[in-house]
C-alpha positions as CSV (number, residue, x, y, z in Angstrom):
1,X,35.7,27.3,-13.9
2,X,35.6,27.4,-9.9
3,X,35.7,23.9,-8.4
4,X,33.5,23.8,-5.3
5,X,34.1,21.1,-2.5
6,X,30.7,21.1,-1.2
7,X,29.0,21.1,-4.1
8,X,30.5,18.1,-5.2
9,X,30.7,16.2,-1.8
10,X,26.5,17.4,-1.8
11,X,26.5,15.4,-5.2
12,X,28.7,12.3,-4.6
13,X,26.5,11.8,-1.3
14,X,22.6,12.2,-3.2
15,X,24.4,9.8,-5.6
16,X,25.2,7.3,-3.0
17,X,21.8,7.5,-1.2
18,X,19.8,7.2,-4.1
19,X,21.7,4.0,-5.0
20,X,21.6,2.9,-1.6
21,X,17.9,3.5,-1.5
22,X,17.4,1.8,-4.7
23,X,18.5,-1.1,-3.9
24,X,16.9,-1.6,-0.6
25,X,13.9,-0.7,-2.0
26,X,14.1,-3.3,-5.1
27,X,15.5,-5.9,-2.7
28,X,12.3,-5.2,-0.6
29,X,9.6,-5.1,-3.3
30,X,11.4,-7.2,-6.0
31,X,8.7,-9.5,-7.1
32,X,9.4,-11.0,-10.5
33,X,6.1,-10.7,-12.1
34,X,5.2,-13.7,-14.6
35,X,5.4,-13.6,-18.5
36,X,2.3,-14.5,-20.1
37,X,4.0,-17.4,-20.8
38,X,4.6,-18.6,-17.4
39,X,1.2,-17.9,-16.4
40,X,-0.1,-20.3,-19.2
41,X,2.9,-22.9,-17.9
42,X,4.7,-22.8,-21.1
43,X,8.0,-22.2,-19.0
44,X,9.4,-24.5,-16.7
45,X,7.8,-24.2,-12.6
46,X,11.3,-25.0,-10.8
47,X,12.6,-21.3,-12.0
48,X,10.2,-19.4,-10.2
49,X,11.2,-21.8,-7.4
50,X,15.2,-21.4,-8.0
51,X,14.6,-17.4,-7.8
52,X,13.1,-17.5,-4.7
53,X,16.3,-18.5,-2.4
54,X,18.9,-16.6,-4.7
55,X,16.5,-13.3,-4.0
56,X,16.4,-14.4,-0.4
57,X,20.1,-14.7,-0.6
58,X,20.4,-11.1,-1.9
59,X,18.2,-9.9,0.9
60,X,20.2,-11.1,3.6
61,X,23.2,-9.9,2.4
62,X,21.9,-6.5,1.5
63,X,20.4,-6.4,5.2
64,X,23.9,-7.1,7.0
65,X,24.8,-4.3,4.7
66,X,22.9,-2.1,5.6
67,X,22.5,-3.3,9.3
68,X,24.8,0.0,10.5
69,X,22.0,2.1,9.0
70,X,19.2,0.6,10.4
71,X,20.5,0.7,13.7
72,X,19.9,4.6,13.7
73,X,15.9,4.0,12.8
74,X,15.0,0.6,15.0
75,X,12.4,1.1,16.6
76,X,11.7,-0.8,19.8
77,X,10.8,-3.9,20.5
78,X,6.9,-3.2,20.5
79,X,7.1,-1.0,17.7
80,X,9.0,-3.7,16.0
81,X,6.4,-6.1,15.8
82,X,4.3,-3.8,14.7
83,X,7.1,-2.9,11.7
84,X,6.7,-6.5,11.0
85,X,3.3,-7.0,11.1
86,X,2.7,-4.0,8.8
87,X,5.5,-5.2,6.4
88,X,3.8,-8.8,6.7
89,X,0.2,-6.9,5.5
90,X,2.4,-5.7,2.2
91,X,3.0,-8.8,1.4
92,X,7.0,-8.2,2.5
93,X,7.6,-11.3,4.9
94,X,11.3,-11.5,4.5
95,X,13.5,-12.3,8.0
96,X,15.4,-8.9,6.5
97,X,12.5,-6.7,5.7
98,X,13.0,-4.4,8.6
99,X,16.2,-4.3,8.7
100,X,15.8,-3.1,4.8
101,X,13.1,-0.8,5.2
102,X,14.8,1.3,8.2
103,X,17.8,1.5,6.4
104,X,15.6,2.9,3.6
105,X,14.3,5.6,5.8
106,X,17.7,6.5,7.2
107,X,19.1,7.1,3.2
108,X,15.7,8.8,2.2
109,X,16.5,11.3,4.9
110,X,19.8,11.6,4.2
111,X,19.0,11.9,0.9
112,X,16.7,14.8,1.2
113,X,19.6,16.3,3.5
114,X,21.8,16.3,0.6
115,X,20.0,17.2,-1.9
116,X,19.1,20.5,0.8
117,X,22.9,21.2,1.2
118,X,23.8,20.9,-2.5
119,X,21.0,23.7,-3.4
120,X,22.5,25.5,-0.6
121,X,26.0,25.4,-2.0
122,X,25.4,26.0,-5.4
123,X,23.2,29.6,-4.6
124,X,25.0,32.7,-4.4
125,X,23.1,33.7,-1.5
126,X,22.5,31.7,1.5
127,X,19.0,30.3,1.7
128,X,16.4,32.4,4.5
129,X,16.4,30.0,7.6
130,X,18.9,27.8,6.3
131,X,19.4,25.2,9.3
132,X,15.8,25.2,10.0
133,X,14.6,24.7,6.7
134,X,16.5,21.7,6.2
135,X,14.8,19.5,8.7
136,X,12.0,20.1,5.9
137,X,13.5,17.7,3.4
138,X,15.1,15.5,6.1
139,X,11.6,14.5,7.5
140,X,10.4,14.3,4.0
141,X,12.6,11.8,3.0
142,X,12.4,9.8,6.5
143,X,9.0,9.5,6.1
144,X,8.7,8.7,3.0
145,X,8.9,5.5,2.9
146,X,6.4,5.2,5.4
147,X,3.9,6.5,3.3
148,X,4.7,4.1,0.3
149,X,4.0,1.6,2.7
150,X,0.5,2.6,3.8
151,X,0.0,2.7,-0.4
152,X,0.9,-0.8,-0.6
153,X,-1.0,-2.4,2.7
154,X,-3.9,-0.4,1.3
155,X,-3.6,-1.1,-2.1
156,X,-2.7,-5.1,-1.0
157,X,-6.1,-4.9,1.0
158,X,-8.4,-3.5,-1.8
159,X,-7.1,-6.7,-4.2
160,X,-7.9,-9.0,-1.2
161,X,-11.1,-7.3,-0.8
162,X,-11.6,-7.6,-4.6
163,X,-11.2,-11.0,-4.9
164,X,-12.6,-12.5,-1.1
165,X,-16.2,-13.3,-2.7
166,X,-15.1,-15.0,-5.5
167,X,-12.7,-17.1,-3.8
168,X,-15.8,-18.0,-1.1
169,X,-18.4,-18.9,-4.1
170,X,-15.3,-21.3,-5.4
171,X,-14.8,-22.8,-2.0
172,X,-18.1,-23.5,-1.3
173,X,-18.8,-25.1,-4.7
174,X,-15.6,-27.3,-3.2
175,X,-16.9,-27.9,0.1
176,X,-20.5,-28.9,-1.6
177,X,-19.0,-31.3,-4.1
178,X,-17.2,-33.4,-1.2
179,X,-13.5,-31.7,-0.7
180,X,-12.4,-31.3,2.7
181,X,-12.1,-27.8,3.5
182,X,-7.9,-27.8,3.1
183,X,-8.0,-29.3,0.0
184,X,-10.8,-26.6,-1.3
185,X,-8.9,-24.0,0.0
186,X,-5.6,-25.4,-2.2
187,X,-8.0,-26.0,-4.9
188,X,-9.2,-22.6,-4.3
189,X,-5.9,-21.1,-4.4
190,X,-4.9,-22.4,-7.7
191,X,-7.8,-21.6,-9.8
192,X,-7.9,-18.2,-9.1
193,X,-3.7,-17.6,-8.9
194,X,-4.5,-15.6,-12.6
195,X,-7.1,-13.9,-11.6
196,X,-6.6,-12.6,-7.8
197,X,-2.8,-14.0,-7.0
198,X,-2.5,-12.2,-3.8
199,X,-5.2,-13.8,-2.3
200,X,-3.6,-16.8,-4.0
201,X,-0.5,-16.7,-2.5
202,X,-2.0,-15.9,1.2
203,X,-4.3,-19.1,0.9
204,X,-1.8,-21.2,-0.3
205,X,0.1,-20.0,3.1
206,X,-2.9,-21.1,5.0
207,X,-3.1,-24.2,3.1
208,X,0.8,-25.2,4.0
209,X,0.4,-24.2,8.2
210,X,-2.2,-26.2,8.3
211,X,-0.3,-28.7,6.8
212,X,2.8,-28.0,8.8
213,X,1.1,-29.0,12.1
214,X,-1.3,-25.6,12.6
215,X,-4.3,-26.0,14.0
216,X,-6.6,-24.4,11.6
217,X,-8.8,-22.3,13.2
218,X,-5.5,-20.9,14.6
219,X,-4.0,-20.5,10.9
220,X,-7.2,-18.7,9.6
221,X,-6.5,-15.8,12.0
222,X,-2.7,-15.9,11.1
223,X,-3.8,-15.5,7.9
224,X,-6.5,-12.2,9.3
225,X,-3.7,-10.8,11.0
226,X,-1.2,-11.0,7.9
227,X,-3.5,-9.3,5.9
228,X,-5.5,-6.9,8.1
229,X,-9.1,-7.6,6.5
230,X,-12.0,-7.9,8.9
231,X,-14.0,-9.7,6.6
232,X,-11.7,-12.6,7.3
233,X,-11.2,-12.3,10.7
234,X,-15.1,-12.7,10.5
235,X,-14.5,-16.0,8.5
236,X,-12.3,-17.3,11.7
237,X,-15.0,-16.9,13.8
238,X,-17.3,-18.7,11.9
239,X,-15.4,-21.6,10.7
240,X,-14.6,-21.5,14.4
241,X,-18.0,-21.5,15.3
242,X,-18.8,-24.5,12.9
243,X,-16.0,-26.5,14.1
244,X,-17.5,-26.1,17.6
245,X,-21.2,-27.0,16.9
246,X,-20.6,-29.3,14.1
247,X,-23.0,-27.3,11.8
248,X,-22.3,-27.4,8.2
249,X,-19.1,-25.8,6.6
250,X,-20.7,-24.9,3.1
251,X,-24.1,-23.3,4.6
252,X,-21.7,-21.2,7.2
253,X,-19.1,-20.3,3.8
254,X,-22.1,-19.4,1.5
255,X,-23.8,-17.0,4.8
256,X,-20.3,-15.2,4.8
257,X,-19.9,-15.1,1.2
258,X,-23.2,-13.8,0.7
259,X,-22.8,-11.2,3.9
260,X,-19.6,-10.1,1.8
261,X,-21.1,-9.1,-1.3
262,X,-23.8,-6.9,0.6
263,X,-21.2,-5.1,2.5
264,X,-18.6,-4.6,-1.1
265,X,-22.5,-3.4,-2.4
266,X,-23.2,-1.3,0.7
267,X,-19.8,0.2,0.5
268,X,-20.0,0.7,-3.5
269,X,-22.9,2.7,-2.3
270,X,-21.8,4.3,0.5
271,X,-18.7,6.1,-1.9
272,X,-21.7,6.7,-5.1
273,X,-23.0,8.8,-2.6
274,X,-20.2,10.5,-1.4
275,X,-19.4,11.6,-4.7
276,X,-22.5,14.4,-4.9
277,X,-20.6,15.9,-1.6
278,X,-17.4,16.4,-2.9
279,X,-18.8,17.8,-6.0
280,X,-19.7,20.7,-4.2
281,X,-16.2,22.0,-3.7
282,X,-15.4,22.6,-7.1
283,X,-18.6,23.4,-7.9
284,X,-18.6,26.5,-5.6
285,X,-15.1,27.2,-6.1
286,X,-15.1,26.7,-9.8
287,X,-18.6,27.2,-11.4
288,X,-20.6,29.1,-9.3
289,X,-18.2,32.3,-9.2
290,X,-18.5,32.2,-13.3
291,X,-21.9,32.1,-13.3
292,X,-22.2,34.7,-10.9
293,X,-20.2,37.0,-13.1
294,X,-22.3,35.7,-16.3
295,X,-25.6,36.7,-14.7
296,X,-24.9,39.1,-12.5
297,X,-22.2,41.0,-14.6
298,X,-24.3,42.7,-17.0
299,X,-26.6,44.1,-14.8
300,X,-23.7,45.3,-12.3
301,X,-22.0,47.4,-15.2
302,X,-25.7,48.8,-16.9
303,X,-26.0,50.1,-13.0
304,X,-22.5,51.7,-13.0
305,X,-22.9,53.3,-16.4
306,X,-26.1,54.4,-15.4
307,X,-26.4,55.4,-11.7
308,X,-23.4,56.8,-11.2
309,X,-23.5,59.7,-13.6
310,X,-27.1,60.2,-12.4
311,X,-25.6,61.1,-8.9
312,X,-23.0,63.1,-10.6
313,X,-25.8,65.0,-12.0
314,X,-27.8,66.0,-8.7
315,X,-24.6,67.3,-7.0
């Protein structure tokens, strides 16, 4: 058996990048999700709690780790906030997040680059276009995790959309019955951590800047610009607005609730109707050539097998 050095150097390094990128990518989106019994309370509340520095520990040191990587993906300084502020709309607020997720993108493409070069060596014949066709799985994997990260902000938003009525109706009924809107909003935030717990968590943020000395007009759009929804950065305005005329707080929350649920109708609507459109595509593509041929078909072969030897005839 022939023993090939780049075949096994092409191995031992998509090996070490997909570990690499394993773990930066669990240290990033590691989120112990509860039992069912910790969701009913039936285990202690200080574990959760004790996790959440030893994780925070992990990431850190992973980060210095992997700070030489990331060094060849940091963006700049403008493009950095925006790496954070999109991490922040994933729900990845870590100090080493970024430092994580270019690293990520820096094994990804090495990764692909491997995995390019050991197909390469273990063909007989060299691969058409070699050098340029292996920017192909270098860009891949660079931007990769990109794309994961737009799946997560939007599926992040879409639960935060989901669950933005629901959480209004319950802080009016808060507001009405003589809370003060922080303590309806932590109120809020508990009652529906089962059912919604991203919007949860991001409430119960609000909740403790507000607490820590944030004003809270200025803590409700912290909390828009952490998750990207317009529909609260509407909600700043008008608690804003309230604050500023003295008008009531549970008339103003139930107007925005209510505005809510028509636009979640109007866009329910808005895709139902969408969907006849993009029917056609396969329908044209798919069943309309089929029945073509079932209709049409018989008649095209009774004209064959009887016109053309017709015209054979009068030659």
């Amino acid at each position: 058996m022939s023993f090939d050095p780049m075949a096994v150097l092409a191995t031992t390094l998509i090996l070490a990048a997909v570990a690499f990128l394993a773990s930066g990518v669990r240290a990033i989106v590691a989120r112990s999700e509860e039992s069912l019994a910790q969701r009913l309370g039936a285990l202690d509340a200080a574990q959760p709690a004790a996790a959440e520095p030893a994780r925070g520990r992990i990431g850190a040191a992973l980060a210095r780790a992997l700070a030489p990587l990331a060094k060849l993906a940091q963006p700049g300084r403008d493009q950095e906030s925006r790496l954070r502020q999109r991490l922040a709309q994933a729900g990845l607020r870590a100090e080493s997040a970024p430092t994580i997720f270019s690293a990520a993108k820096v094994l990804a493409a090495s990764a692909g680059l491997a995995a390019f070069a050991w197909v390469s060596a273990t063909r007989v014949d060299p691969l058409p276009l070699g050098p340029a066709l292996a920017v192909l799985p270098f860009a891949v994997g660079y931007y990769l995790p990109d794309a994961w990260l737009r799946q997560r902000i939007a599926a992040r938003k879409l639960a935060l959309e989901r669950g933005l009525p629901d959480a209004l109706d319950l802080l009016v009924t808060c507001v009405e019955a003589g809370l003060g809107l922080d303590q309806a909003m932590q109120r809020v935030a508990d009652e529906i951590a089962l059912a919604w717990p991203v919007l949860s968590d991001e409430l119960h943020l609000t909740y403790l800047e507000v607490n820590a000395g944030i004003r809270r007009i200025e803590a409700m759009y912290r909390l828009a610009e952490r998750t990207g929804l317009a529909e609260l950065k509407s909600l700043a305005a008008t608690l804003n607005q309230t604050e500023i005329f003295g008008t009531s707080i549970g008339t103003a929350l139930r107007v925005q609730s209510e505005s809510m649920r028509i636009r979640r109708m109007q866009r329910a609507e808005e895709r139902a109707a969408i969907v006849s459109v993009k029917l056609m595509i396969p329908l044209v593509v798919c069943v309309l050539p089929s029945l073509i041929a079932i209709v049409v078909g018989p008649a095209v072969v009774n004209i064959i097998n009887t016109l053309f030897p017709a015209l054979k005839g009068h030659r």
